[in-house]
C-alpha positions as a Markdown table, in Angstrom:
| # | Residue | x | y | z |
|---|---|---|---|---|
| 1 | Unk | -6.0 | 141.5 | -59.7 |
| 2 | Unk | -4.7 | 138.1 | -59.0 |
| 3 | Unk | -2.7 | 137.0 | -56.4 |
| 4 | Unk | 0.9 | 138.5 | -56.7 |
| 5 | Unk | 4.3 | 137.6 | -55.1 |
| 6 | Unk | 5.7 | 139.9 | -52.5 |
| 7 | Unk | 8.7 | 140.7 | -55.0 |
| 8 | Unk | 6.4 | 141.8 | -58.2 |
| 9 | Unk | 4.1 | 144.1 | -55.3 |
| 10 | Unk | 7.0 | 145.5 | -54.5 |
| 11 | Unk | 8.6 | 146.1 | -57.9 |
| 12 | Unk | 5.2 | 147.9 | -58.6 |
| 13 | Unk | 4.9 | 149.6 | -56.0 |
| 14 | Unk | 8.8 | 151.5 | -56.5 |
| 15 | Unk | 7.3 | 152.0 | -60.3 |
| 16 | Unk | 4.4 | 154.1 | -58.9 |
| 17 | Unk | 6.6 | 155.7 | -56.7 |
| 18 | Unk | 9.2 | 156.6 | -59.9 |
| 19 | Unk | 6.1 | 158.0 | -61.5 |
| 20 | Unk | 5.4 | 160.4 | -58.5 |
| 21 | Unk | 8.8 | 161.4 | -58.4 |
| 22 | Unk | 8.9 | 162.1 | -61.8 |
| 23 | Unk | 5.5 | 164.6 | -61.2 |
| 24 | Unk | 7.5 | 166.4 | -58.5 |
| 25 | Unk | 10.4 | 166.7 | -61.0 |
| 26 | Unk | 7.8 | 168.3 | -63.3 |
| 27 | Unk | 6.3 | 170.4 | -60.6 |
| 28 | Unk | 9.3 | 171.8 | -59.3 |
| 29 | Unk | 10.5 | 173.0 | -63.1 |
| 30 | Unk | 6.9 | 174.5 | -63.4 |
| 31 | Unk | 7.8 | 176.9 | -60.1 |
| 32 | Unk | 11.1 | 177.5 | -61.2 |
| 33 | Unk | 9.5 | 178.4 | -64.7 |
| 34 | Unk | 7.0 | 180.5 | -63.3 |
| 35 | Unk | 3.9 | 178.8 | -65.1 |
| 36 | Unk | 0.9 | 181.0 | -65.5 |
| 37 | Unk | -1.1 | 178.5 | -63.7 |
| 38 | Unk | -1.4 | 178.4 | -60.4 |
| 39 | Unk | 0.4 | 176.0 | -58.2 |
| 40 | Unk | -2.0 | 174.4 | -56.4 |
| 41 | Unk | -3.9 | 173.8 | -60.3 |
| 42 | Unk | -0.5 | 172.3 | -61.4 |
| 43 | Unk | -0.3 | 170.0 | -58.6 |
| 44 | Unk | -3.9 | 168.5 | -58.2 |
| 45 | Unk | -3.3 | 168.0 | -61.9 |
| 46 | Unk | -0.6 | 166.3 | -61.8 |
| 47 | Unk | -1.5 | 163.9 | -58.3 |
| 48 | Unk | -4.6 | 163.4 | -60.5 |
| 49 | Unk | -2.2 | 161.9 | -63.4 |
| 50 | Unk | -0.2 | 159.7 | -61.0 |
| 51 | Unk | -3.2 | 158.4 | -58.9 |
| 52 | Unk | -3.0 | 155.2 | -61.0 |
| 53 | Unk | -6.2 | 152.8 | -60.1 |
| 54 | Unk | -6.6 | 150.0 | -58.3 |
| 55 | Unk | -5.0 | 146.9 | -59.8 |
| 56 | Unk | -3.4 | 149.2 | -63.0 |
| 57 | Unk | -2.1 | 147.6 | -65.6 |
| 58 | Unk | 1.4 | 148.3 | -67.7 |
| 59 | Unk | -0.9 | 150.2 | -70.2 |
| 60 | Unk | -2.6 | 152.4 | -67.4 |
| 61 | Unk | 1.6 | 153.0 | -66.1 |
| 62 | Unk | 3.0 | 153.9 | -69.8 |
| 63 | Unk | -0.5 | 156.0 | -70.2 |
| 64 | Unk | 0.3 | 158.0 | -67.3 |
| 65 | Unk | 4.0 | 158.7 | -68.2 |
| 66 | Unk | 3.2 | 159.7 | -71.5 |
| 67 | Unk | 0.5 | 162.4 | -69.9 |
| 68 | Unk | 3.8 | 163.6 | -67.8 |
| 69 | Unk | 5.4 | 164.1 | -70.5 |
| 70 | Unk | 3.1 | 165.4 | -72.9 |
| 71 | Unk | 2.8 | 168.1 | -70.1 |
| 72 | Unk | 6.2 | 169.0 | -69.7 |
| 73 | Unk | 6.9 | 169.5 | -73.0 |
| 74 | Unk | 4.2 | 172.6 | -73.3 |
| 75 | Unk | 6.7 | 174.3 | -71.7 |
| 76 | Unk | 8.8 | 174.3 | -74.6 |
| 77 | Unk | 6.0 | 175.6 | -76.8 |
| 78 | Unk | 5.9 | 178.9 | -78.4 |
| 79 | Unk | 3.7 | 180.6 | -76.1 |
| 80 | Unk | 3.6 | 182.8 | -78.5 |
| 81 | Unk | 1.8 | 181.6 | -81.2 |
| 82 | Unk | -1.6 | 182.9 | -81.1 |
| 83 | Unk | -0.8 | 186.2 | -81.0 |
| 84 | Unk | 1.7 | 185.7 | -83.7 |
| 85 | Unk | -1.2 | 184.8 | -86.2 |
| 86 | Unk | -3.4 | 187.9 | -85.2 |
| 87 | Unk | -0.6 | 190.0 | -86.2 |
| 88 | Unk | 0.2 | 188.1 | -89.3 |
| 89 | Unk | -3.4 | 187.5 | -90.3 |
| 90 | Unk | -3.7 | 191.0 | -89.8 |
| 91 | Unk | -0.8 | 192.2 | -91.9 |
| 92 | Unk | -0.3 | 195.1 | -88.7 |
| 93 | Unk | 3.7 | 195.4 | -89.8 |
| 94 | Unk | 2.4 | 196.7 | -93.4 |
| 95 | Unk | -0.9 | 198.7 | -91.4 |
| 96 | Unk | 1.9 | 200.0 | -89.2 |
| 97 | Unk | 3.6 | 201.7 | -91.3 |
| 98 | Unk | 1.4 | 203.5 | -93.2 |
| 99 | Unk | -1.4 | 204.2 | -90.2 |
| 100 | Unk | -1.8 | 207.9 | -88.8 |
| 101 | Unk | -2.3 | 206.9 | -85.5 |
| 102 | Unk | 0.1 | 204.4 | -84.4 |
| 103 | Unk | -1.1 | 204.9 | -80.6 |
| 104 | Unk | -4.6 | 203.0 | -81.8 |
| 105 | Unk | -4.0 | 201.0 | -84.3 |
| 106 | Unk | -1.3 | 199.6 | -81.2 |
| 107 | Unk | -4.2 | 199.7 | -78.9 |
| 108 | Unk | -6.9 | 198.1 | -81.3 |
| 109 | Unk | -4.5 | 195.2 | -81.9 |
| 110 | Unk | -4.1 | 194.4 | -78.4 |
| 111 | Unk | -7.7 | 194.8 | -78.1 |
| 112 | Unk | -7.8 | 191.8 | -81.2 |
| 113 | Unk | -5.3 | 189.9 | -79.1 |
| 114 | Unk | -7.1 | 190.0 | -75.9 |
| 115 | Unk | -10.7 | 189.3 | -78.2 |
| 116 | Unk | -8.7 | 185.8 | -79.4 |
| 117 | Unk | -7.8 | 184.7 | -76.7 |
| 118 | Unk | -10.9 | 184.9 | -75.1 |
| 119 | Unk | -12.6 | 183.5 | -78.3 |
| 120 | Unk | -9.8 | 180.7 | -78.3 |
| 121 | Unk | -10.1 | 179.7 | -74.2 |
| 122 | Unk | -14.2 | 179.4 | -75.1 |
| 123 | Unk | -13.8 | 177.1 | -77.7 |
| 124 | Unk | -11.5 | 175.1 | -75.7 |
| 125 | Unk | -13.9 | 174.7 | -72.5 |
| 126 | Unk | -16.7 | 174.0 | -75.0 |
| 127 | Unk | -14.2 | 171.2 | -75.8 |
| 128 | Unk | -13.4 | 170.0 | -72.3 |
| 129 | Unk | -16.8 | 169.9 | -71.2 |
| 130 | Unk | -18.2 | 168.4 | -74.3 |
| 131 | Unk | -17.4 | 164.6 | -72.6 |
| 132 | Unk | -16.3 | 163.4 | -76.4 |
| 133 | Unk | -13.2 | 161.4 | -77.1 |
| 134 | Unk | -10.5 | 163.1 | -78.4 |
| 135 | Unk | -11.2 | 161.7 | -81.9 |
| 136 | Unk | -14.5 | 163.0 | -81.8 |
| 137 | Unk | -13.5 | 166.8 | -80.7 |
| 138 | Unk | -10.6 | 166.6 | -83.2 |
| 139 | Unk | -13.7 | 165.9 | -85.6 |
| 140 | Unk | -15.8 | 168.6 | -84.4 |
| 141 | Unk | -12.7 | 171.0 | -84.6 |
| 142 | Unk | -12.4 | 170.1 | -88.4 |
| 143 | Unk | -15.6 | 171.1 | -89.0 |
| 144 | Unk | -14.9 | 174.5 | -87.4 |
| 145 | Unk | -11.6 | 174.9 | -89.4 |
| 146 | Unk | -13.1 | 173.7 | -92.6 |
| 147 | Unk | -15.7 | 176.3 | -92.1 |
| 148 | Unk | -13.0 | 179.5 | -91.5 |
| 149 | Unk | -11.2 | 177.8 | -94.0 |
| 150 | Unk | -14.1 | 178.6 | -96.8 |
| 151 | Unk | -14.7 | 182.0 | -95.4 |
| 152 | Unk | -11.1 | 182.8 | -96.4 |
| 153 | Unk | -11.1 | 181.3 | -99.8 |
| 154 | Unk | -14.1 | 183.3 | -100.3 |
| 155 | Unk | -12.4 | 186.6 | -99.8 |
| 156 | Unk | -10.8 | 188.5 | -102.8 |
| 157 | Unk | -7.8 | 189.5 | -100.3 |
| 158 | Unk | -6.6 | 187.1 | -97.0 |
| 159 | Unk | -3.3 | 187.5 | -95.4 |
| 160 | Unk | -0.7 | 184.6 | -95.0 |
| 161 | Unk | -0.6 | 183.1 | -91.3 |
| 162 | Unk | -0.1 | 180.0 | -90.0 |
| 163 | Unk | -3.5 | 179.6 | -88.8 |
| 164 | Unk | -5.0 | 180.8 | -92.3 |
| 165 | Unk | -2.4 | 178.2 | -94.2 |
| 166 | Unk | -3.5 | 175.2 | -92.2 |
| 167 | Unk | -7.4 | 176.6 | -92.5 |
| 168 | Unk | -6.9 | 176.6 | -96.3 |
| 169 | Unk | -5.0 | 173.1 | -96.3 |
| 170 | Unk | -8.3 | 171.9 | -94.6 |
| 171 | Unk | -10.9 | 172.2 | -97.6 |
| 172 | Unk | -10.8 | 170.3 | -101.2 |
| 173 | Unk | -9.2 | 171.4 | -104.5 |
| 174 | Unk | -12.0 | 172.8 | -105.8 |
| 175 | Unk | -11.2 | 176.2 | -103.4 |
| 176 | Unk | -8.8 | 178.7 | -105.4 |
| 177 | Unk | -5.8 | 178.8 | -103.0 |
| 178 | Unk | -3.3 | 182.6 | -102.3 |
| 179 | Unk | -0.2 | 182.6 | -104.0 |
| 180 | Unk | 1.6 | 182.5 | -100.7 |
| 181 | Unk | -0.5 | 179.5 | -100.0 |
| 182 | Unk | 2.6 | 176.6 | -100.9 |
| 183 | Unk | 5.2 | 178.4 | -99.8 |
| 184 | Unk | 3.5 | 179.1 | -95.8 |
| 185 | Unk | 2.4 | 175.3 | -95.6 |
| 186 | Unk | 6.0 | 174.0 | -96.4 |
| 187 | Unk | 7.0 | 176.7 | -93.7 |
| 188 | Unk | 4.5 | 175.6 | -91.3 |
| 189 | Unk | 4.9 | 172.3 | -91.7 |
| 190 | Unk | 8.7 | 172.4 | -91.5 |
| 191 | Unk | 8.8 | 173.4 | -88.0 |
| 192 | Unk | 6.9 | 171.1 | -86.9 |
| 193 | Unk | 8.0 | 168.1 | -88.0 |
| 194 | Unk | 11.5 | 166.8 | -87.8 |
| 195 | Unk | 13.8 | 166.3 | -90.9 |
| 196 | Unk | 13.1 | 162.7 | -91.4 |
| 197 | Unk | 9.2 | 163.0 | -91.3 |
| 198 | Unk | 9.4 | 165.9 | -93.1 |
| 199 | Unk | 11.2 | 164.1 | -96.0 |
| 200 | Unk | 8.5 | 160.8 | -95.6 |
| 201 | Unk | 5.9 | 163.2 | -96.2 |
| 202 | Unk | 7.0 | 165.2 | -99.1 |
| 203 | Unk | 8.2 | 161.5 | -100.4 |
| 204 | Unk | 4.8 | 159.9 | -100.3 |
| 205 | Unk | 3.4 | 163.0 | -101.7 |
| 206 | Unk | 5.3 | 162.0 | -104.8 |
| 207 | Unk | 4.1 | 158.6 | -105.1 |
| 208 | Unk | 0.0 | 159.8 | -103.6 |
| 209 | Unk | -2.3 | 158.3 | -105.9 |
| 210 | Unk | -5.0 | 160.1 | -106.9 |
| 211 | Unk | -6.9 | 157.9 | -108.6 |
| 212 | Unk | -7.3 | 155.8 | -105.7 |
| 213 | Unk | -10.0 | 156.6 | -103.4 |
């Protein structure tokens, strides 16, 4: 780095120290929240974050803040949501009903749960250790998506989810799609995306041209 005045040094160094603060802000709400991680995995994550290198930049500063806050806002996720698509992929409200042995059709769902989630952290280490950009494991991802996403159009009967909406949104026209299939992905989609990117998207879905590839 060049040579700096003693004014900018110490302009950055109270902007490194805002960042830290900011990870002990985070921190803090993570005990309060009682994270499932454990603290001491929280915090080296987060010093890790903040440990900004030698003669950083403004890009390697915004980087870092977006990380924070990236992080912090898991917490306001659904945690939810996995075993929200078992169940729904698995139609158990309708099974439930009509089974004979509630007792084990409970216990073989949790069983399916528990199976996913295992299934789900495996694919996710595969991920981490794989050393590929993000772009490149969002690719690889695809692929895997595309490939579940076949299996279901294949079936003569598949149950509406989120994850088997998205799945299906995955693969080309030429795949039959479920009744339910428009109604789930406006449903999905809505919740994640705010009103005004929710009405750009169904907009330039009006004006898509198709002939133009």
């Amino acid at each position: 780095m060049p040579n700096i005045s003693n004014a900018e040094r110490q302009a950055r160094f109270r902007k490194k120290d805002e960042l830290k603060r900011h990870a002990d802000r985070i921190f803090r709400e993570c005990t309060l929240l009682q994270i499932t991680k454990p603290p001491q995995e929280i915090r080296q994550f987060l010093d890790k974050i903040t440990d900004l290198p030698s003669g950083w930049t403004n890009d390697d500063y915004e980087q870092a803040v977006k990380t924070l806050n990236h992080f912090h806002l898991k917490f306001f996720d659904n945690p939810h949501q996995l075993e929200n698509d078992v169940i729904e992929g698995r139609d158990s409200q309708t099974e439930f009903i009509t089974t004979p042995d509630p007792s084990k059709f409970m216990a073989e769902e949790k069983k399916a749960i528990d199976k996913v989630k295992k299934l789900s952290t495996h694919l996710i280490s595969a991920l981490e250790i794989s050393g590929c950009p993000d772009s490149d494991q969002a690719a690889a991802l695809m692929e895997v998506i595309r490939f579940v996403g076949r299996s279901i159009a294949s079936n003569l009967k598949s149950n509406k989810s989120n994850a088997t909406t998205m799945c299906l949104a995955s693969i080309g026209p030429q795949y039959d799609k479920p009744d339910w299939f428009i109604s789930s992905l406006v449903n999905t989609l809505g919740w994640n995306l705010n009103k005004d990117l929710a009405h750009e998207v169904g907009k330039q879905l009006m004006e898509f041209n198709y002939s133009n590839k």
